[in-house]
C-alpha positions as CSV (number, residue, x, y, z in Angstrom):
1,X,24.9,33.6,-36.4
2,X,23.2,30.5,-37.4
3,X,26.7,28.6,-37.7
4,X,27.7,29.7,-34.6
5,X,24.2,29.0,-32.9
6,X,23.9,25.2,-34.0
7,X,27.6,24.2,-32.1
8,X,26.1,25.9,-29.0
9,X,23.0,24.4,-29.0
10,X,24.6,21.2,-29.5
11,X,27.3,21.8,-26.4
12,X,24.2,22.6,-24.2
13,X,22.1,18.8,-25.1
14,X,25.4,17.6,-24.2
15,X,26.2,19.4,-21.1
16,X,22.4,18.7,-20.0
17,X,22.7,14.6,-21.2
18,X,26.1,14.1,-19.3
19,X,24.5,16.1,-15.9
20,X,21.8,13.5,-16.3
21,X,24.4,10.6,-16.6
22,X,26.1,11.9,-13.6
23,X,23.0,12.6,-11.5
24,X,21.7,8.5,-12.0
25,X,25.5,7.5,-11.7
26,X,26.4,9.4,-8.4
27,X,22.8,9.1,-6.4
28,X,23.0,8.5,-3.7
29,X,26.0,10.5,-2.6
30,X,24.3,10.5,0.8
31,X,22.1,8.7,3.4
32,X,17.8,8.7,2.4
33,X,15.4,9.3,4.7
34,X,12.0,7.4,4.2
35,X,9.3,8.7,5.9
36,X,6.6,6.2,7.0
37,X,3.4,8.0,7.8
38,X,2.6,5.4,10.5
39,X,3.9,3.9,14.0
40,X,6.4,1.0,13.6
41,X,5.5,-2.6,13.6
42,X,2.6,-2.3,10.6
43,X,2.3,-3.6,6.9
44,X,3.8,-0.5,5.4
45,X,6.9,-0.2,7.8
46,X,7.8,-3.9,7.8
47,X,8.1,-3.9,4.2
48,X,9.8,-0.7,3.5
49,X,12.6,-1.8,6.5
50,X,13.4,-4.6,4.5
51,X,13.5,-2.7,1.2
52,X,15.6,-0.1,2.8
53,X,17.6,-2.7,4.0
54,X,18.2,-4.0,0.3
55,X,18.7,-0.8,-1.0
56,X,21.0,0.3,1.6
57,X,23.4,-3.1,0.6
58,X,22.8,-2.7,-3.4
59,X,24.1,1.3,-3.6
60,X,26.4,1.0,-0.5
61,X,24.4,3.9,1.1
62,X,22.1,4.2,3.8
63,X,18.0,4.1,3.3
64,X,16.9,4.7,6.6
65,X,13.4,4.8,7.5
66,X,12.0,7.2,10.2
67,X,8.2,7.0,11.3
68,X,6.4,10.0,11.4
69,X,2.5,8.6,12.5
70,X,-0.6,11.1,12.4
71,X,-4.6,12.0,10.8
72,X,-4.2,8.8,8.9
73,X,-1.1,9.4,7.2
74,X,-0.6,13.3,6.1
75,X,1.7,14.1,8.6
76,X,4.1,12.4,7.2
77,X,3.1,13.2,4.1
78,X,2.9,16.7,4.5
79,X,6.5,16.4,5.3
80,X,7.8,15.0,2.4
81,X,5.4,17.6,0.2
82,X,7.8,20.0,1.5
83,X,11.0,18.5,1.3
84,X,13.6,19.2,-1.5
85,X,12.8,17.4,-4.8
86,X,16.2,15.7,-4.6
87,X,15.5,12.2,-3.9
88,X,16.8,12.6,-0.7
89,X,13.9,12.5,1.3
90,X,11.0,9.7,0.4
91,X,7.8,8.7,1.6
92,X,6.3,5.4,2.0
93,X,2.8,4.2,1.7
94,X,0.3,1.6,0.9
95,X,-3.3,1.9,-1.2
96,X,-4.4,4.5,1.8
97,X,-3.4,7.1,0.2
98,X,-5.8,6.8,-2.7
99,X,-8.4,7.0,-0.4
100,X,-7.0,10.2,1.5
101,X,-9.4,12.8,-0.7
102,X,-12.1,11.0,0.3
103,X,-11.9,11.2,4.1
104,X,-10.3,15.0,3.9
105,X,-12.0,18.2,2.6
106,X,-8.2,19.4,2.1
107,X,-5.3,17.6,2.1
108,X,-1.8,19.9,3.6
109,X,-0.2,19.4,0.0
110,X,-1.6,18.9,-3.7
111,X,-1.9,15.5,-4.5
112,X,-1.9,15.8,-8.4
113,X,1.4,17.4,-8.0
114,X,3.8,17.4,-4.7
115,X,4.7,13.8,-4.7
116,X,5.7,12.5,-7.3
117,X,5.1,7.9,-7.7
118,X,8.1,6.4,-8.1
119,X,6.8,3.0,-7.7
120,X,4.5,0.3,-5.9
121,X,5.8,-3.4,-5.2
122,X,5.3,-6.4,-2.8
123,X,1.3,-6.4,-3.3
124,X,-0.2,-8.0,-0.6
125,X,-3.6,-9.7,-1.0
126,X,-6.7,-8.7,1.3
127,X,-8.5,-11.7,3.5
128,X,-11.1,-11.8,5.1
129,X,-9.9,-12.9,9.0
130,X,-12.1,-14.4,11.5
131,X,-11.2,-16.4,14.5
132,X,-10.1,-19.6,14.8
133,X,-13.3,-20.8,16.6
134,X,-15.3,-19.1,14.1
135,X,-18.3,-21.2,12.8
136,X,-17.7,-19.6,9.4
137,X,-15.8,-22.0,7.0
138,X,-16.4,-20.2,4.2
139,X,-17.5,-16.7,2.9
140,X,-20.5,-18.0,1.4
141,X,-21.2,-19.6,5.1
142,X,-20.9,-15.9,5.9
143,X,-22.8,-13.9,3.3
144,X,-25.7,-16.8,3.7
145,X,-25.5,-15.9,7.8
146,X,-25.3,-12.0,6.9
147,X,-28.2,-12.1,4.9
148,X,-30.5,-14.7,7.2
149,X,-29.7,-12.6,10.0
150,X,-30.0,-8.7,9.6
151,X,-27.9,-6.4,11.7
152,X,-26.3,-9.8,13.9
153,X,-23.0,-9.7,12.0
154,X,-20.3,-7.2,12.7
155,X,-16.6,-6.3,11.8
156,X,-13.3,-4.2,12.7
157,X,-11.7,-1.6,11.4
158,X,-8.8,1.0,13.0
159,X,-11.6,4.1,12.4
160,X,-13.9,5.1,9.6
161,X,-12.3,6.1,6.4
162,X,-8.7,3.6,6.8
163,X,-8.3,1.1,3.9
164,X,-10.1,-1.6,6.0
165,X,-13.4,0.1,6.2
166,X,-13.7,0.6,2.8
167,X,-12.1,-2.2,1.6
168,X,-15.2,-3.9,3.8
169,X,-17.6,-1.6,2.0
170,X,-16.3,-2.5,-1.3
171,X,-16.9,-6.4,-0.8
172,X,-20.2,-5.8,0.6
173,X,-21.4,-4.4,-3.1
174,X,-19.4,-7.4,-4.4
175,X,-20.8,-10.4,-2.5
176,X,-23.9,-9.4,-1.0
177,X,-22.9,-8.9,2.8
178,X,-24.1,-7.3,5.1
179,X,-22.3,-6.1,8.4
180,X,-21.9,-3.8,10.8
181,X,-19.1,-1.5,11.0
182,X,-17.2,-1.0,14.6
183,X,-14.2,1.0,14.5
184,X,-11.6,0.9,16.8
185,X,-8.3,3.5,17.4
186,X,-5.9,1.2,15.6
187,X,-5.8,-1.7,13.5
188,X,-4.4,-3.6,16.9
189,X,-7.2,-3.1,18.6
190,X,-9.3,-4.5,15.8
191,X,-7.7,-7.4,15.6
192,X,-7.8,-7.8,19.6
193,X,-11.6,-7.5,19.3
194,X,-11.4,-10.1,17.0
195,X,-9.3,-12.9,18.7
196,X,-11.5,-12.1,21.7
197,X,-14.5,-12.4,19.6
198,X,-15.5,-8.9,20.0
199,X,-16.5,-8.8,16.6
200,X,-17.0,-11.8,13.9
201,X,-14.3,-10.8,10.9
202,X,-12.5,-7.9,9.7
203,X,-10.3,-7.1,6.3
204,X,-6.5,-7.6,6.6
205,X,-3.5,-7.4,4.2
206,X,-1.9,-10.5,4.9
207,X,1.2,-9.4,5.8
208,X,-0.3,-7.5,8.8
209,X,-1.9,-11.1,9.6
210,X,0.2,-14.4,9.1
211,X,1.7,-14.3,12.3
212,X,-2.2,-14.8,13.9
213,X,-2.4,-17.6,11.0
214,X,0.8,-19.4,11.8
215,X,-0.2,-19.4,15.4
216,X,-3.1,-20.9,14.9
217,X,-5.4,-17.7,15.8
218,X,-7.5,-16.8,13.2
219,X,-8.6,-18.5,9.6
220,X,-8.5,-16.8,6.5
221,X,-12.0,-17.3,4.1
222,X,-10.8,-15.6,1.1
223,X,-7.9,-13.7,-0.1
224,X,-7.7,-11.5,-3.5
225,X,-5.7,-11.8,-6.5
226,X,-5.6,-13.7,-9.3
227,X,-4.2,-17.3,-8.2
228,X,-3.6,-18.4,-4.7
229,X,-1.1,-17.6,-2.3
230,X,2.2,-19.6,-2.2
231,X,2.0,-19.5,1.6
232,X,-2.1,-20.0,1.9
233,X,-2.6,-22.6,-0.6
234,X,-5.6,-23.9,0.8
235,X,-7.0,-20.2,0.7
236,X,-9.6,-19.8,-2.4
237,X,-9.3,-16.7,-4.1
238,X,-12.2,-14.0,-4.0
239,X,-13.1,-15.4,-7.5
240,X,-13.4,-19.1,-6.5
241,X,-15.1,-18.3,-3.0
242,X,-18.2,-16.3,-4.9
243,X,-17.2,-13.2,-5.3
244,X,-14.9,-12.8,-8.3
245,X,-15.5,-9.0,-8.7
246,X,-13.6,-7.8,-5.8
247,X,-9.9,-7.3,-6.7
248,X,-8.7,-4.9,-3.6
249,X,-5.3,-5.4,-3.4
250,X,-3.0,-3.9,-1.4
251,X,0.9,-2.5,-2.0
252,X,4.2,-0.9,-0.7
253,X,5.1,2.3,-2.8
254,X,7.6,5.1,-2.5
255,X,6.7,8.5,-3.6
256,X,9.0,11.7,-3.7
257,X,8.9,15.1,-3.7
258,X,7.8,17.0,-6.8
259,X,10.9,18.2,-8.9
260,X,13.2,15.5,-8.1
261,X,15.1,15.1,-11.1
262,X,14.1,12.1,-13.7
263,X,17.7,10.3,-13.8
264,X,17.2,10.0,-9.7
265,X,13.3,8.4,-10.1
266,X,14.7,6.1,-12.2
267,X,18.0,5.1,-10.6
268,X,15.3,4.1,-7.9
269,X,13.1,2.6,-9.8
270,X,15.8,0.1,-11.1
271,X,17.2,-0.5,-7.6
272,X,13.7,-1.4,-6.4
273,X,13.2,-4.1,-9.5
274,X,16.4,-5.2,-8.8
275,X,15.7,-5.7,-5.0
276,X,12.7,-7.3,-5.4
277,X,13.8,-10.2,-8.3
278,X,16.3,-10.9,-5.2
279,X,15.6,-14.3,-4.0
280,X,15.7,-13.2,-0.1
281,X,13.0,-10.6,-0.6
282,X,11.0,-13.0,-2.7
283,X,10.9,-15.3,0.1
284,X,10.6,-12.2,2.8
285,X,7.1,-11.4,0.0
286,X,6.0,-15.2,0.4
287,X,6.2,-16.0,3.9
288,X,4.2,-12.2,4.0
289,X,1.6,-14.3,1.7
290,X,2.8,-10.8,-0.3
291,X,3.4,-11.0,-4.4
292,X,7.0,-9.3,-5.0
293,X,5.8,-7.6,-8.2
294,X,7.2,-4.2,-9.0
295,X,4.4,-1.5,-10.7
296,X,6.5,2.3,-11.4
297,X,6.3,5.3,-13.8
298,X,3.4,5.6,-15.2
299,X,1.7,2.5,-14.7
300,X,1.8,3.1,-11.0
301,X,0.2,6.6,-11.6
302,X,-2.2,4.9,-13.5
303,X,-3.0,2.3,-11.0
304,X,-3.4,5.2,-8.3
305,X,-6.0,6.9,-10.4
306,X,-7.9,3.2,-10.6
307,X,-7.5,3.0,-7.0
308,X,-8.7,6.5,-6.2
309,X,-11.6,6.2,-8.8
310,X,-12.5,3.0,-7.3
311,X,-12.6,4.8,-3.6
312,X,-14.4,7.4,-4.6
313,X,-17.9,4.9,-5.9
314,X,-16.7,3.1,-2.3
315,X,-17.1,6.6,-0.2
316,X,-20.3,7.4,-1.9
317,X,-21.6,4.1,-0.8
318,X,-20.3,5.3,3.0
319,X,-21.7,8.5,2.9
320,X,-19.1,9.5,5.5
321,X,-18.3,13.0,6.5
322,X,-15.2,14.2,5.6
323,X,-12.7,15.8,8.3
């Protein structure tokens, strides 16, 4: 029995390891769907077009991306939560959805384990925006302002709880502002009320702003990350402008549905590296003022347990209802 047990035991690794081979060889033997949780034109979907776009010419299959907007994100989600764990159907997102438990009593899915991190790339720095008229030259000039004058300055947000808010929140411990919060509907109208001069500043990722900066709109105090931009040069970083704890940065990432086999993750995340060490999507990551790094596995996971650790002390600090 025991003779005859070790050759079939054997056969079965071997089966299993050459299904594995096959399933990273052959994927994708089909077009993939990925779902952006929000309407076209912002950060999230810009980037993941152009990914798609790349991944779509490296495996000779379509990536399509379809927007599926709503509560902030867990529409889309939600729809991916429930899709088949064959790699077939991905979602997109940025560091929103670390903050998701915090503005939710109950999320439509199980966060630890429906969607699985596949991996997060082009980071995109945070700024601080404020028009181009604005008499603030510098963040100190602003904290200073903040502090002299009590309840006079005020920012933009698209709604309490969105990335913006508490990335605001979050440089308030860090520098000593002080502000007042006005949301909006959308991160369009925020950034209306600011080039009317509705409200003084407001928090960006600086893809969703360098168009306002190459027209000449709006002046960036401060942007985060280690060194400065490639397309901001004359930006200081957070560190060299006063206020060197803050460190919010913002990414692109794909997540899957849970039980999508390990061979397919990983097919991805080598055609993700690969697409991002291109040179046209380095440059697309530049002229974003973006950094075309690539985080997956587990120190992606990792990095979204920093991030949602790091929003939790943040929503404390808010003391915001959740929905």
């Amino acid at each position: 029995m025991n003779r005859m047990s070790f050759p079939l035991s054997a056969a079965l690794v071997l089966a299993c390891a050459a299904a594995g081979a096959l399933a990273q060889t052959a994927y994708p033997e089909k077009p993939v769907k990925i779902i952006v949780p929000y309407p076209p034109g912002g950060a999230v979907d810009q980037v993941t077009r152009r990914i798609a776009q790349k991944l779509s010419e490296q495996t000779g299959q379509s990536f399509f991306v379809e927007n599926k907007a709503g509560a902030t994100g867990t529409i889309g989600a939600a729809q991916v939560a429930r899709s088949p764990g064959d790699g077939y159907t991905l979602m997109a997102n940025d560091t929103t959805y670390s903050i998701l438990p915090q503005v939710f009593k109950k999320l439509p899915w199980d966060r630890a384990q429906d969607l699985v991190p596949v991996a997060g790339f082009n980071f995109a720095p945070t700024a601080v925006v404020v028009p181009a008229n604005s008499p603030f030259k510098t963040l100190g000039d602003m904290v200073a302002y903040s502090q002299a004058n009590p309840g006079k300055l005020n920012y933009g947000t698209g709604g309490a709880g969105t990335m913006p808010h508490f990335a605001t929140v979050a440089l308030e411990g860090a520098s000593g502002l002080k502000a007042t919060h006005v949301p909006f509907k959308g991160a369009g109208e925020a950034t209306m009320a600011l080039l009317s001069g509705t409200i003084d500043f407001q928090i960006a990722s600086t893809p969703g702003v360098m168009g306002q900066v190459r027209g000449g709109k709006v002046r960036l105090l401060a942007v985060s990350g280690e060194q400065r931009l490639k397309a901001l040069p004359g930006v200081p970083t957070f560190a060299q402008a006063g206020a060197p704890g803050y460190k919010v940065v913002n990414f692109t990432g794909l997540w899957a549905a849970k039980g999508t086999p390990e061979p397919v993750l990983e097919k991805l995340r080598k055609e993700i590296a690969t697409a991002m060490a291109s040179p046209d999507v380095q440059s697309f990551a530049d002229d974003l003022g973006a950094v075309p790094d690539v985080v997956s596995g587990k120190a992606f996971a990792d990095k979204l347990q920093a991030d949602a650790e790091l929003w939790e002390r943040v929503a404390a600090k808010v003391g915001m209802d959740k929905q």
